[in-house]
ROKOLGU-839181 format. One record per atom (N, C-alpha, C): atom name; residue in three letters; x, y, z. Coordinates in Angstrom, 2 decimals, padded with zeros to 5 digits. Example, Ala and Ser with C-alpha at 12.3 -4.5 7.8 and 13.67 -1.06 7.14 Angstrom:
<nodes>
atomo,residuo,east,north,up
N,ALA,013.19,-005.69,007.80
CA,ALA,012.30,-004.50,007.80
C,ALA,013.20,-003.30,007.80
N,SER,012.85,-002.25,007.08
CA,SER,013.67,-001.06,007.14
C,SER,012.90,000.03,007.87
</nodes>
This chain:
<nodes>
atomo,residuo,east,north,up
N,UNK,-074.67,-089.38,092.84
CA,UNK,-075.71,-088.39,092.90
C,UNK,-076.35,-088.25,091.54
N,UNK,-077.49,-088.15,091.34
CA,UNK,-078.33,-088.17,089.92
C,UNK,-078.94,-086.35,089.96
N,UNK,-078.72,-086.28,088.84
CA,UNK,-079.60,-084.59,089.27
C,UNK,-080.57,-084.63,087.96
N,UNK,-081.48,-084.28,087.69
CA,UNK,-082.54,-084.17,086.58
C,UNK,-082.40,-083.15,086.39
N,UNK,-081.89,-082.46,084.59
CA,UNK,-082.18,-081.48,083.86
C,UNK,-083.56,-081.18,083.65
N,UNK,-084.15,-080.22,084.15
CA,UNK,-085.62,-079.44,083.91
C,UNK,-085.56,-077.65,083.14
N,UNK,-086.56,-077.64,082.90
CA,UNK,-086.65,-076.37,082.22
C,UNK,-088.14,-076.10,082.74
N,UNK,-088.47,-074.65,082.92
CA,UNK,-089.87,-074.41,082.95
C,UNK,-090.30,-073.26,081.79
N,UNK,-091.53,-073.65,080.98
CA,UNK,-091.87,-073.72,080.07
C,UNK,-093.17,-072.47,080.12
N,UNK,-093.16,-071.34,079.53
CA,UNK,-093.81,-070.43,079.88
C,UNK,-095.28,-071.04,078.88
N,UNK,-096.73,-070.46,079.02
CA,UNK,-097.70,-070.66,078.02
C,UNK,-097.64,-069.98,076.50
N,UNK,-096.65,-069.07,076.54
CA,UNK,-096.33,-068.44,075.77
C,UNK,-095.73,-069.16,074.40
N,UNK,-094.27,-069.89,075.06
CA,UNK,-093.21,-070.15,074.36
C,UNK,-093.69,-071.61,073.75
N,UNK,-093.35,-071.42,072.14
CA,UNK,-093.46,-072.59,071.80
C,UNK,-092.78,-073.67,072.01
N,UNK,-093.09,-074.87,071.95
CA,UNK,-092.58,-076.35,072.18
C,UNK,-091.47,-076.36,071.49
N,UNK,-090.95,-075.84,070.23
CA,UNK,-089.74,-075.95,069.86
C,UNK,-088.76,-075.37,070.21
N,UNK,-089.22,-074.07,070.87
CA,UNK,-088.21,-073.47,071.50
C,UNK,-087.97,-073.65,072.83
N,UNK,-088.73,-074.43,073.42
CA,UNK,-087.88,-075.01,074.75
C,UNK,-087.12,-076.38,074.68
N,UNK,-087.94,-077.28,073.23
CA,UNK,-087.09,-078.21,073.58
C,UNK,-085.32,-078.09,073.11
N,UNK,-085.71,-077.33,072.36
CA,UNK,-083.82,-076.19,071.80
C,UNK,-083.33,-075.72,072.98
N,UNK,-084.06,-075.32,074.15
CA,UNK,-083.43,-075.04,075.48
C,UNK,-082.95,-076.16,076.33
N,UNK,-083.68,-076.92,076.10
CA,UNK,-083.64,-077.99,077.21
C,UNK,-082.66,-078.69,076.14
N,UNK,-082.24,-079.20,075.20
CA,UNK,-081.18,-079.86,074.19
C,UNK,-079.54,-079.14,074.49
N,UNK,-079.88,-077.41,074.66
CA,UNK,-078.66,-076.80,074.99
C,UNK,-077.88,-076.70,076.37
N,UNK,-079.51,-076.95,077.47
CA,UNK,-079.01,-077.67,078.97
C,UNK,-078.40,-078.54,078.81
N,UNK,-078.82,-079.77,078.51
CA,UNK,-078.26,-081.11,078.57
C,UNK,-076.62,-081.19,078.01
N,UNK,-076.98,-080.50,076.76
CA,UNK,-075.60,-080.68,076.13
C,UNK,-074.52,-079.86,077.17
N,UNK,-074.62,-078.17,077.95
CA,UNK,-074.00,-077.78,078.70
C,UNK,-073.70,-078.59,079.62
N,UNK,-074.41,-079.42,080.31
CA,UNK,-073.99,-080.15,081.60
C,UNK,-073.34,-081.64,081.44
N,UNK,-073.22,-081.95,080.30
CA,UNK,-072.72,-082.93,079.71
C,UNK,-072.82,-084.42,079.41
N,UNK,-074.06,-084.23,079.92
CA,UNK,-075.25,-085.50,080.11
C,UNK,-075.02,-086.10,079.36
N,UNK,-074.99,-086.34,077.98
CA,UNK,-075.05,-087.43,076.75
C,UNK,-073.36,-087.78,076.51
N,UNK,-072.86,-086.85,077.17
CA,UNK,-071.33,-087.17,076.72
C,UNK,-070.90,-088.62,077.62
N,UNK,-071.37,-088.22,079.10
CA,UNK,-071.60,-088.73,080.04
C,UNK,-071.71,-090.36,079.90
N,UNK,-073.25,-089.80,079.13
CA,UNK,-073.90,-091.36,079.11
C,UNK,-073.32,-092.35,078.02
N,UNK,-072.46,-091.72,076.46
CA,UNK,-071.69,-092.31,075.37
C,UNK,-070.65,-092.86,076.45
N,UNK,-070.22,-092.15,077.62
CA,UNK,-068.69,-092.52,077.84
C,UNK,-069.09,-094.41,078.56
N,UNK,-070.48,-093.98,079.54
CA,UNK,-070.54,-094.92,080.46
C,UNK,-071.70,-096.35,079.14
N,UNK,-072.17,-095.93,078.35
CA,UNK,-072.87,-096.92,077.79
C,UNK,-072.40,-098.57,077.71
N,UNK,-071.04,-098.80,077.67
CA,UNK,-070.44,-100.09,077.24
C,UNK,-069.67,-099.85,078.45
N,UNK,-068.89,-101.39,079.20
CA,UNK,-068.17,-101.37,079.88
C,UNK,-066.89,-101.36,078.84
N,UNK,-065.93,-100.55,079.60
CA,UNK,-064.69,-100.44,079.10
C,UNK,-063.47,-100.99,080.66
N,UNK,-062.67,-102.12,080.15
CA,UNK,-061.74,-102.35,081.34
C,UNK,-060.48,-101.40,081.40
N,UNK,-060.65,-101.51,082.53
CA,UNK,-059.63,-100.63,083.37
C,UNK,-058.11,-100.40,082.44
N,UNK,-057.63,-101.46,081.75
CA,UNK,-056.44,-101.79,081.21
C,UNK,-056.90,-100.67,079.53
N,UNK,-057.92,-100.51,079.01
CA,UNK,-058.22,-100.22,077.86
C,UNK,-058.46,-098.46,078.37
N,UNK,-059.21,-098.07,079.49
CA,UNK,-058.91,-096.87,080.00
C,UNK,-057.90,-096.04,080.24
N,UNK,-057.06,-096.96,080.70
CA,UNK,-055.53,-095.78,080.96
C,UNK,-055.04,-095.90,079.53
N,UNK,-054.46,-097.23,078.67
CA,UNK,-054.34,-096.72,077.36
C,UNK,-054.63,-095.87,076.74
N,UNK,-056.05,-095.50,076.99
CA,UNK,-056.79,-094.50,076.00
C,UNK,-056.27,-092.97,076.65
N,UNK,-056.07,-093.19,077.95
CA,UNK,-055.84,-091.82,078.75
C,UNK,-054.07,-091.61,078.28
N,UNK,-053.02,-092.72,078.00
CA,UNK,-051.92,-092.52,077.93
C,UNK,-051.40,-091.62,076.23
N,UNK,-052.47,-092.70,075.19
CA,UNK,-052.60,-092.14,074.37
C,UNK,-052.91,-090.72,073.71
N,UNK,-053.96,-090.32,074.65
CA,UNK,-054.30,-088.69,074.66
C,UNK,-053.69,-087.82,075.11
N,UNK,-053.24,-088.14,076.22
CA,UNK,-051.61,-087.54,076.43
C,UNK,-050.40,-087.06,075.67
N,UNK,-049.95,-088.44,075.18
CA,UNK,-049.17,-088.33,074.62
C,UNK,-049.39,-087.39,073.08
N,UNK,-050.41,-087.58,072.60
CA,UNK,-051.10,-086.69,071.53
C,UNK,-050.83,-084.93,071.95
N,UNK,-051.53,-084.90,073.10
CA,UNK,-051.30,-083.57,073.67
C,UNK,-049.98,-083.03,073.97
N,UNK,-048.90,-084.31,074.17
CA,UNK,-047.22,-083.08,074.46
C,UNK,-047.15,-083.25,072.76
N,UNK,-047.28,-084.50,071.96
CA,UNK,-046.70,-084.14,070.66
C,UNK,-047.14,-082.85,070.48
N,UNK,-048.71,-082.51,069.88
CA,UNK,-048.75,-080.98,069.55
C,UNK,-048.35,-079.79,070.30
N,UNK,-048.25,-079.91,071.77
CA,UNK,-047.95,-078.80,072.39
C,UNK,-046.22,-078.65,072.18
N,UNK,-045.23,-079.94,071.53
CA,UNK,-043.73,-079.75,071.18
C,UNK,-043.92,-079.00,069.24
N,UNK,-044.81,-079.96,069.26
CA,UNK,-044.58,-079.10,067.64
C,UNK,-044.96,-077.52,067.88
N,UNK,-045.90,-077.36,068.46
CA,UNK,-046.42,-075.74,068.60
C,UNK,-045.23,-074.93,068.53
N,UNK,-044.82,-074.99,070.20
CA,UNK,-043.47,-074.40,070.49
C,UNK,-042.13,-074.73,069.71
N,UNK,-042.00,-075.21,068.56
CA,UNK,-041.07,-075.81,067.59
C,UNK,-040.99,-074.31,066.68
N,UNK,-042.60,-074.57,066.07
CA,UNK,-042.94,-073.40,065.21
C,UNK,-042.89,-072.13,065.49
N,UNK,-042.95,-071.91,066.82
CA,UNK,-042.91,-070.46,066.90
C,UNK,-041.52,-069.95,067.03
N,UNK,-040.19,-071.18,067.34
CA,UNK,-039.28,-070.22,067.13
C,UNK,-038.34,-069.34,066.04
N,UNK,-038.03,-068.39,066.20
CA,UNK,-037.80,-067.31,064.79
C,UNK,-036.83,-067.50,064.59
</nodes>
């Protein structure tokens, strides 16, 4: 499904301040993150690595956290 980020643009409001709106849409909906992730093919084998890796990143700090807090 494709959806197009739009903004409507009063006669009022200047051009810089919508395109600061429409920059803070895009970035909310995650469009460019999106498009960095999908730009290059990445194989399947280099994906879960990267997913195993981040993981594992995430229990290390969440063991050190709970390490530190005990008194």
């Amino acid at each position: 499904m494709i959806t197009i980020s739009q903004i409507i643009v009063d006669e009022s409001e200047s051009l810089e301040k919508a395109i600061k709106r429409f920059k803070r849409l895009v970035e909310k909906e995650g469009i460019i993150r999106e498009w960095k992730k999908r730009e290059f093919y990445e194989k399947p084998s280099t994906i879960r690595n990267r997913k195993e890796k981040a993981l594992a990143r995430k229990l290390l700090k969440k063991s050190r956290k709970s390490q530190g807090k005990s008194y």
